[in-house]
N, C-alpha and C positions, 0 to 999 in steps of 0.2 A: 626632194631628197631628204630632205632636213623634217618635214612632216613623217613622213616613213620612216627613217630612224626613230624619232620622238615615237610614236607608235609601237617597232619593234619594242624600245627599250620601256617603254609601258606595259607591253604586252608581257614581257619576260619579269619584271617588279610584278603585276601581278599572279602569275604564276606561282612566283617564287613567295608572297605573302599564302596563298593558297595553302601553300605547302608548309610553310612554317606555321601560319597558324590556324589553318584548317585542318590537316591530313598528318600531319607530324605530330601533334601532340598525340592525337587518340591512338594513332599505331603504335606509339612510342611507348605509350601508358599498358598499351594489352599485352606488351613485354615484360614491360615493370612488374605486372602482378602477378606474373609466374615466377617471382620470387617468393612469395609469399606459400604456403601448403594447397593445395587442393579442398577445398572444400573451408577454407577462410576468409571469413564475410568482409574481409578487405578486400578483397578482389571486385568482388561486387561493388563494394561503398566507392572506391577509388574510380570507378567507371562511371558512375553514378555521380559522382562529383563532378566530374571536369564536364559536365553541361552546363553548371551552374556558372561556371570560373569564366570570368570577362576574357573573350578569346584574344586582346591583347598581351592579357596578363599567362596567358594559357603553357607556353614554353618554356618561360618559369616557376609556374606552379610543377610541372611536371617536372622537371631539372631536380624542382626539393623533392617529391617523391621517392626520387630514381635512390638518394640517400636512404630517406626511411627504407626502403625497399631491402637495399644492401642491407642496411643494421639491425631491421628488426625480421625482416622474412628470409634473407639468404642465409646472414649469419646461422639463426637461429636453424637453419635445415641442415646444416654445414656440422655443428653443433651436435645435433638429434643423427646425423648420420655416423659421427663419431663416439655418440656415446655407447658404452657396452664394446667397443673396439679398440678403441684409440683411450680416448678419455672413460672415468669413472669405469672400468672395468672389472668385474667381480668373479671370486675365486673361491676354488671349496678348500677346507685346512684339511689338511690331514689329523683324523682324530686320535689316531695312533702314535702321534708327536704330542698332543694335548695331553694324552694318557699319560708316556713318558714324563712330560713336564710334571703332572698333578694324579701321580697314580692312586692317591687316598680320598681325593675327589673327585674323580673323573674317570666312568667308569665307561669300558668300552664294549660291543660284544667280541667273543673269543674268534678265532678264527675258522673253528668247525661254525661256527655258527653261522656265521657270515658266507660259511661256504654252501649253505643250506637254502638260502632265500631264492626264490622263485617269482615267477609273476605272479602279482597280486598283491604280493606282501607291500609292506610300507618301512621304508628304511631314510633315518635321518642323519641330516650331513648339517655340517658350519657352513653357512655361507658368507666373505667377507671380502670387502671392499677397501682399499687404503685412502683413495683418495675422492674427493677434495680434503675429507677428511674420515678416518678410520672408521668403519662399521662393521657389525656383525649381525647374521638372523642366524639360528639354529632353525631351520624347516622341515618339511616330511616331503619326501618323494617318493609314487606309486610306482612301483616296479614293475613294466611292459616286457624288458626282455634284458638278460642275465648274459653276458660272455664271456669271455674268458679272464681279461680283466679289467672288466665295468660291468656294472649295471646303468641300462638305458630306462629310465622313466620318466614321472610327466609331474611336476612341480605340482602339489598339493596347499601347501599355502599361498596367502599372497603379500607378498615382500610390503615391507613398510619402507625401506628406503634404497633400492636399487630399480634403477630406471631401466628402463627396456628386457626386465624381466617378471612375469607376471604368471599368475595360477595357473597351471596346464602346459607351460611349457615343457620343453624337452630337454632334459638334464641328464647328463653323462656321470656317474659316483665312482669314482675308483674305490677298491674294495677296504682301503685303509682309510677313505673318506666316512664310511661308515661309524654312525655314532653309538646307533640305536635302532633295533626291529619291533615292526608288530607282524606277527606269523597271518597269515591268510587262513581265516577260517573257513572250513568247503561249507558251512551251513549257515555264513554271511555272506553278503555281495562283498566283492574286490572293495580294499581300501582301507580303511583304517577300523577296529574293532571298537565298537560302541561301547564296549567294556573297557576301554582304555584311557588313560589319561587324555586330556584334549590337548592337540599339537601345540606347542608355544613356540612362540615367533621367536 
């Protein structure tokens, strides 16, 4: 009786060694590194490690992981989901409030005019950001399609300091956002006229 006990309770210690440090690290670890982005070569390295790692040591090596995981791949996705939403969020000024402030400097177009623009044309708006800390781009947006009150277009420049907005995207102008046009000439391609100043950021 006393040998089969001794037996069961061996049998179940090794089981349970199996599992902590056979089968539990590496399941453990193929969780871990889906904190991390899709396509980041820690995911890879991190699997690729814990071959090397003395399978004593393995359930603690993993344990530190499970940290960096949090701090540097979850945070960090948590973060990039929030930006452009939540945190650092960017807004167009109204240039018809800039005019008001600085009407000897700051010239706007009139309101026929602005009621004129079409697809093709190219109309610029302030773009501006408060936080971490205050910024501004003046850029140019291609004009897809005009309604009643916005124009829908595709972001023309590419931003030097707002994240998760980039060349081509799709930008909404309310019509007092407007700073500046270039007319679509029917005997150029759409966009901006090569006879014109170069857009400045």
């Amino acid at each position: 009786m006393t040998n089969l006990l001794d037996l069961l309770v061996s049998w179940r210690a090794f089981v349970l060694i199996l599992l902590v440090f056979g089968f539990a690290p590496g399941a453990v670890l193929r969780l871990i590194v889906h904190a991390f982005p899709a396509g980041d070569l820690r995911r890879d390295e991190l699997l690729a490690e814990l071959s090397v790692v003395p399978w004593p040591e393995r359930p603690l090596w993993v344990a530190a992981q499970l940290e960096v995981a949090l701090f540097e791949g979850l945070l960090g996705r948590v973060v990039w989901a929030a930006t452009g939403r939540i945190i650092y969020r960017w807004h167009l000024t109204s240039g018809v409030e800039v005019n008001r402030q600085h009407p000897d400097t700051f010239e706007i177009p009139s309101p026929e005019d602005k009621a004129l623009v079409e697809p093709g044309d190219s109309v610029k708006a302030i773009f501006e950001m408060e936080e971490p800390e205050r910024w501004g781009e003046r850029m140019w947006v291609d004009v897809v399609k005009v309604k009643r009150r916005h124009i829908v277009g595709r972001l023309r420049n590419e931003p030097l300091g707002f994240p998760r907005l980039a060349c081509g995207d799709k930008v909404k102008v309310k019509f007092d956002q407007v700073i500046d046009i270039i007319w679509y000439d029917a005997d150029q391609p759409p966009g901006l006229d090569p006879a014109a100043p170069e857009p400045d950021a």
